[in-house]
N, C-alpha and C positions, 0 to 999 in steps of 0.2 A: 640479705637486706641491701638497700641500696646505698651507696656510699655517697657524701655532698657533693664531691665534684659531677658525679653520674647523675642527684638530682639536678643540678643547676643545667645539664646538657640536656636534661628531660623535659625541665622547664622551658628552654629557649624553643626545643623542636616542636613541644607540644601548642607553644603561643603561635609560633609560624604554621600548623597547622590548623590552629582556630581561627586564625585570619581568612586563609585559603578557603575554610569551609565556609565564616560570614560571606568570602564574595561570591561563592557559589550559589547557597543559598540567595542574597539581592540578585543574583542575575537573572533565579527563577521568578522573581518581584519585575523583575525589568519586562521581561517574556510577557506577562500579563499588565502591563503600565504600554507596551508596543501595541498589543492586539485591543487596548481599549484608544488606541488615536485613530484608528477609521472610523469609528466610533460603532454605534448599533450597526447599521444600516451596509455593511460590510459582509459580503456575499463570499469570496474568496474566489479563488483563480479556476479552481475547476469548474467542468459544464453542469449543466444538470443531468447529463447520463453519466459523470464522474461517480464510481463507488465506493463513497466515503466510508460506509458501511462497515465495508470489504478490508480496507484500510485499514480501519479504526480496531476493528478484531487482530489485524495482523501485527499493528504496534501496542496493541494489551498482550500482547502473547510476545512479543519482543521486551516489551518493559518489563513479563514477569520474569524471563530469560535473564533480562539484564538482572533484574535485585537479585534472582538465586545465586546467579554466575559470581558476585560480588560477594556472594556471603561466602559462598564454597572457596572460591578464591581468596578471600580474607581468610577462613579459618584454616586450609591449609599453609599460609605461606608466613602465617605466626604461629607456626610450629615450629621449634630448633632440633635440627637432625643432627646427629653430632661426624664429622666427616664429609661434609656438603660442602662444596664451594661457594664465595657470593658471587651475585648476581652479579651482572656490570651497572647498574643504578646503586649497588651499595660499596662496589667498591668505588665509582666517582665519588660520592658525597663522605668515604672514610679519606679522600684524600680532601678534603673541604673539613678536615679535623672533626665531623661529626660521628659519634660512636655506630658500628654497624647496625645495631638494634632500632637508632634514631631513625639512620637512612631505610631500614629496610620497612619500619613501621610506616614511614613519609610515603612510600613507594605504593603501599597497600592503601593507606587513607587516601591516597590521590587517584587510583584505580578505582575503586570501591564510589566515592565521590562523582567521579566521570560517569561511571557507568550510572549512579542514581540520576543525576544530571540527565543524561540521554533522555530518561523517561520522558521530562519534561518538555526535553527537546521535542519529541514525538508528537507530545499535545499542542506545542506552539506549531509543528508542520500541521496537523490536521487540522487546527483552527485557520490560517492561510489557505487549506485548502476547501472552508468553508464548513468544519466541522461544528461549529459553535460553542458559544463560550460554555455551556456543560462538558462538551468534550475536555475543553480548555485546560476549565477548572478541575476536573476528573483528572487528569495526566499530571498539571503541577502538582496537585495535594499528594498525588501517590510518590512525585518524587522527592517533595519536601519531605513525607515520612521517611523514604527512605534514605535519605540524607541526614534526617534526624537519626534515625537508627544505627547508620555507620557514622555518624562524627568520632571524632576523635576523643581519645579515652587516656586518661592517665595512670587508669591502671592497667590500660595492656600493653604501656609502652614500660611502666613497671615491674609487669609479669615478665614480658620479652627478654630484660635486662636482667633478671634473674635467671630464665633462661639460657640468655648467652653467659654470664658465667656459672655456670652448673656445666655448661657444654666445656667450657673452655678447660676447667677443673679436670673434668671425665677426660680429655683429649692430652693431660702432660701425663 
């Protein structure tokens, strides 16, 4: 179980990642509030023998890349191997007095995050390059879901913390 002083560090990391993830998400709002100020009539920078087409397949196949990458990567790297060293992200932020599990969950919610983010990034390049706003809208919604789908969780930063000490227990 978790003890109070480990809630109240659960609590502080977990609100600092709730923040992080509201401004990610507005930025996908922002992405789409950018590409409606040329307004309709906004053709994008590439010609007409530009292959948007071409593109647009190779960043859905990049965006699916990124969410699996982000999942596999998330679920391997909240798992506690008992004998592993940390990473240098989690030894920085245990010397920032936050518990290793805090930092190394932050490290993964911020990966995970990014990588959803990209997707969207993707849709805002291909609407710039004249993809339209279906393209647009297709790319942000898949990266808001997947941003909704990796936000941050209070029960894996509670699992984690169980985790490390079970690890730490098995290791004296």
């Amino acid at each position: 179980m978790v003890e109070a002083q480990e809630r109240d560090a659960i609590d502080k990391g977990v609100k600092t990642l709730w923040v992080i993830w509201a401004a990610m998400l507005v930025s996908l709002l922002m992405y789409v509030f950018i590409c409606h100020q040329p307004g309709i009539g906004f053709k994008g920078v590439g010609g007409t023998d530009f292959p948007i087409g071409l593109l647009r397949n190779i960043f859905f196949g990049a965006g699916a890349a990124a969410w699996f990458m982000a999942y596999f990567m998330r679920r391997s790297m909240l798992s506690v191997r008992a004998g592993i060293s940390k990473p240098k992200p989690v030894e920085r932020m245990v010397k920032w007095d936050a518990p290793p599990y805090i930092a190394k969950y932050a490290t993964v919610v911020i990966v995970s995050l990014a990588l959803s983010e990209s997707i969207g990034i993707y849709g805002f390049v291909l609407f710039l390059l004249g993809g339209g706003f279906k393209t647009l809208y297709t790319f942000i919604g898949i990266s808001a879901l997947a941003m909704v789908f990796y936000r941050p969780k209070r029960e894996e930063v509670e699992r984690l913390a169980t985790a490390y000490k079970q690890a730490g227990e098995k290791s004296r």
